[in-house]
C-alpha positions as CSV (number, residue, x, y, z in Angstrom):
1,X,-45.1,-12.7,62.7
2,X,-44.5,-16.5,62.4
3,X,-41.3,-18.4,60.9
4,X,-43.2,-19.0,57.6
5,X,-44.5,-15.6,57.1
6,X,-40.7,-14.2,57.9
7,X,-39.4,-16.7,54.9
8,X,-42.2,-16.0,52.4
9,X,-41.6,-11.7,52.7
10,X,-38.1,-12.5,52.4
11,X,-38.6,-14.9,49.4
12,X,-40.7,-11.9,47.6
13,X,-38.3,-9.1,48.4
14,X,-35.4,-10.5,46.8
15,X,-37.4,-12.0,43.8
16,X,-38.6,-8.4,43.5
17,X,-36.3,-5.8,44.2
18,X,-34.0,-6.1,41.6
19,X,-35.4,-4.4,39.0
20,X,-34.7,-5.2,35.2
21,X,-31.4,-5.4,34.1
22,X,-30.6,-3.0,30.8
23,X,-30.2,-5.3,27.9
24,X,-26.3,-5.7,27.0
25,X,-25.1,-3.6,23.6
26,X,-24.3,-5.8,20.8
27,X,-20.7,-5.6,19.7
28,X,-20.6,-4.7,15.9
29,X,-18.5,-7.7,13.7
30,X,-15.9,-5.8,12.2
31,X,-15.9,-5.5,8.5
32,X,-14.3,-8.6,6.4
33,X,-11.5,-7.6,4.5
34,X,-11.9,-7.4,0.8
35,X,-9.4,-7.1,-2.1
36,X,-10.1,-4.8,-4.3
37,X,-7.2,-5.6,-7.1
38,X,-4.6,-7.7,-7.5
39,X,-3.1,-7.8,-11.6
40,X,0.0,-8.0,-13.2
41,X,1.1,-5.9,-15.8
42,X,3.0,-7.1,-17.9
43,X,1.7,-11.2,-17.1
44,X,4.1,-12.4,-19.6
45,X,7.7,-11.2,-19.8
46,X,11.5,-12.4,-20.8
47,X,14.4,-13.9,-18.7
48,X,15.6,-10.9,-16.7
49,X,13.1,-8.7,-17.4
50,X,10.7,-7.1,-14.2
51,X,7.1,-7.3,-14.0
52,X,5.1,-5.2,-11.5
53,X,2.3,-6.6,-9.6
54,X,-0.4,-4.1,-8.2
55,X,-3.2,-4.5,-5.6
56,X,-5.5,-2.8,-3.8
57,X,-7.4,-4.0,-0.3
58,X,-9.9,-3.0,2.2
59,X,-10.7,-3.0,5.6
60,X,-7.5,-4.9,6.2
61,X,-4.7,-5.0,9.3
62,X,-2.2,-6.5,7.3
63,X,-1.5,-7.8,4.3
64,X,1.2,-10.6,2.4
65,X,2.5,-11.6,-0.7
66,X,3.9,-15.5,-1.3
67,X,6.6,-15.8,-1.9
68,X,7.4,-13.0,-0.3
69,X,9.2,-10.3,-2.4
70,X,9.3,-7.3,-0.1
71,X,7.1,-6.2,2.9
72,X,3.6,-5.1,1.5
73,X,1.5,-3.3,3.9
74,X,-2.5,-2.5,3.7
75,X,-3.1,0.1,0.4
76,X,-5.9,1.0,-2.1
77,X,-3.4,1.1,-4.8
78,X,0.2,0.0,-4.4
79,X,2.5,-1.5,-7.3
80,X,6.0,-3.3,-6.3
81,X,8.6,-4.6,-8.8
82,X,9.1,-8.6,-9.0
83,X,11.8,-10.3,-11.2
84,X,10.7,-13.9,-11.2
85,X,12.9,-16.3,-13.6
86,X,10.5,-18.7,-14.2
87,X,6.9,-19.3,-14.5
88,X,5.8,-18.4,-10.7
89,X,2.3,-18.0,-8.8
90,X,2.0,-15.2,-6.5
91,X,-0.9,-15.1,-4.0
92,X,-2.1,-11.8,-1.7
93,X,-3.4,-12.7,1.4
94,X,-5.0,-9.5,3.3
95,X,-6.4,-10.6,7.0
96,X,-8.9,-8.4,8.6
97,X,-8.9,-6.8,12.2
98,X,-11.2,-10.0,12.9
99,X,-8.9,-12.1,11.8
100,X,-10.8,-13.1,8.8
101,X,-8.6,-13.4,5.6
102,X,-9.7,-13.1,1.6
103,X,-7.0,-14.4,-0.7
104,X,-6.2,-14.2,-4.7
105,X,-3.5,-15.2,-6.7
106,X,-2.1,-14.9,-10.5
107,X,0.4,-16.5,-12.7
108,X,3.9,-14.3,-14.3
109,X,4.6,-16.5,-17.4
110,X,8.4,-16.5,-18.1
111,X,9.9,-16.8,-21.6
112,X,12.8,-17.1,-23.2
113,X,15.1,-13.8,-22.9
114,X,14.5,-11.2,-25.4
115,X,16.5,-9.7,-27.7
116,X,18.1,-6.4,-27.0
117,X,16.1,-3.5,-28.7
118,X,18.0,-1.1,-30.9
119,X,19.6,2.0,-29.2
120,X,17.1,4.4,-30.5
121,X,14.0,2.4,-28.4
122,X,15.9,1.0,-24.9
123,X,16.1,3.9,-23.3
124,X,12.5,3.5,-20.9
125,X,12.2,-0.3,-19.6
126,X,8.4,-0.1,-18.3
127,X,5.9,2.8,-17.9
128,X,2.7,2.0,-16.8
129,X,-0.5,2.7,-14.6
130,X,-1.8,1.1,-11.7
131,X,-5.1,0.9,-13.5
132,X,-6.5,2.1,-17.0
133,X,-9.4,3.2,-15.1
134,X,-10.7,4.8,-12.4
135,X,-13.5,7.0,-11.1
136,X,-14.0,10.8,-11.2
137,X,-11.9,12.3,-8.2
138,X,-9.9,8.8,-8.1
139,X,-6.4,8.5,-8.3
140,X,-3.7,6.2,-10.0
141,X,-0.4,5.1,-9.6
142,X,2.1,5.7,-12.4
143,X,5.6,3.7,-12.5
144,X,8.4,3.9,-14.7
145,X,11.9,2.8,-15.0
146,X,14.5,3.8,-17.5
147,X,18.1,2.9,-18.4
148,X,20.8,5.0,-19.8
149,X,18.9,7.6,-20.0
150,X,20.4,11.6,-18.7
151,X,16.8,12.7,-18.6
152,X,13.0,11.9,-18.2
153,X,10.4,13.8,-18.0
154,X,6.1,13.3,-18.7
155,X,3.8,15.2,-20.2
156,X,1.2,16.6,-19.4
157,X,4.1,18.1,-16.6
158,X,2.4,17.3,-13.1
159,X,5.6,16.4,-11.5
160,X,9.3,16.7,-12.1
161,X,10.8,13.2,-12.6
162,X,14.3,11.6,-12.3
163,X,16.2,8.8,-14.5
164,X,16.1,5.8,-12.2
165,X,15.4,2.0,-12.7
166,X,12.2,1.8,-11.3
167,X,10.2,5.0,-9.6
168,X,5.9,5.2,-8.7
169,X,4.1,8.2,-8.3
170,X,0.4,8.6,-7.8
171,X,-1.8,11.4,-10.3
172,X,-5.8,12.2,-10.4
173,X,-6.5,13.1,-13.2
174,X,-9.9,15.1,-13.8
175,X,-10.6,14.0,-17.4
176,X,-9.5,10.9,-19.5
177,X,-5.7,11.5,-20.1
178,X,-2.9,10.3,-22.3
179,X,0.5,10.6,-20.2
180,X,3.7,10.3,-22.0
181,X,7.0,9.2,-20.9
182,X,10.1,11.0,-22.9
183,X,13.8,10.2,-22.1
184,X,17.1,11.7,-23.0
185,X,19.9,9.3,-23.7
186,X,24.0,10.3,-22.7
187,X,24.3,10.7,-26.4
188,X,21.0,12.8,-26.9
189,X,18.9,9.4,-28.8
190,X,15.2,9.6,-27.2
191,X,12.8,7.2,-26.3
192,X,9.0,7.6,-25.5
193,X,6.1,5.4,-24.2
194,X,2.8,6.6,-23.2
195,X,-0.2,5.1,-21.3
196,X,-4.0,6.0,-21.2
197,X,-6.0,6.4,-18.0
198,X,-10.0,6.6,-18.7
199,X,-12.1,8.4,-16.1
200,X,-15.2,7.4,-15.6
């Protein structure tokens, strides 16, 4: 065999022998984070009174709060108690495992203080729900706080409850329901605030 007929069988075997190469898997993006909720409730309150802001997120590796308050991490449904004393913007920031972020932000209006209620009414400060609505098999966050009070308890009963300043628990209920908060003051005056959840 000649020189050029050597090259040419070697030129075809190594243009030929390789084969075909499997095509390489594409790498799913990971999902962009989303926030589901972010509300205050009450928006508007008086000098040294609380305010609790709630949110919700998805598909997120970590989330923050400016200015920061306390550390926040990833949740569906998560309230936390702020005390701002003056008009202030808050603004959830929840960053994805791709490093994506989604932000929103609200506005806590702060008043002049207000006057102190009678006896008879300032036992509970706050009692409210994460959200007046959710879906069937859902679940919501209920927080209260009371002051002076011996005793607290909610009806309907799903859960033994304690006097403190601020406390969260989470409920699903199975039909719209009216919960009500009752408290016992040292002297035995009551107080009682209820909230409505709606399931769709």
């Amino acid at each position: 065999m000649n020189r050029n007929a050597v090259v040419w069988a070697a030129l075809f075997l190594s243009g030929c022998g390789g084969g075909h190469e499997a095509p390489a898997t594409k790498k799913q993006p990971d999902p962009a984070a989303k926030i589901l909720q972010f509300y205050a409730s009450p928006g508007a309150i008086g000098q040294g009174e609380t305010t609790l802001l709630c949110y919700g997120v998805e598909n997120a590796r970590s989330v923050r709060l400016e200015p920061a308050v306390e550390a926040i991490a990833p949740s569906s449904n998560r309230c936390i108690q702020v005390a701002p004393k003056q008009r202030t913007k808050y603004t959830l920031t929840a960053r994805g495992a791709g490093g994506d972020e989604a932000s929103q932000s609200l506005e806590v209006k702060v008043g002049p203080a207000k006057p102190k209620a009678s006896v008879a009414g300032s036992l509970i400060r706050f009692f409210l729900a994460s959200s007046p609505q959710i879906p069937a098999g859902g679940q919501v966050t209920l927080c209260y706080g009371v002051e002076n009070a011996r005793q607290v308890r909610i009806e309907p009963n799903v859960r033994p409850l304690e006097p403190k300043e601020k406390s969260c628990f989470s409920v699903a209920p199975t039909t719209t329901t009216t919960y009500k908060l009752l408290a016992t003051g040292m002297k035995g005056e009551k107080d009682m605030q209820e909230v409505t959840v709606r399931v769709q």
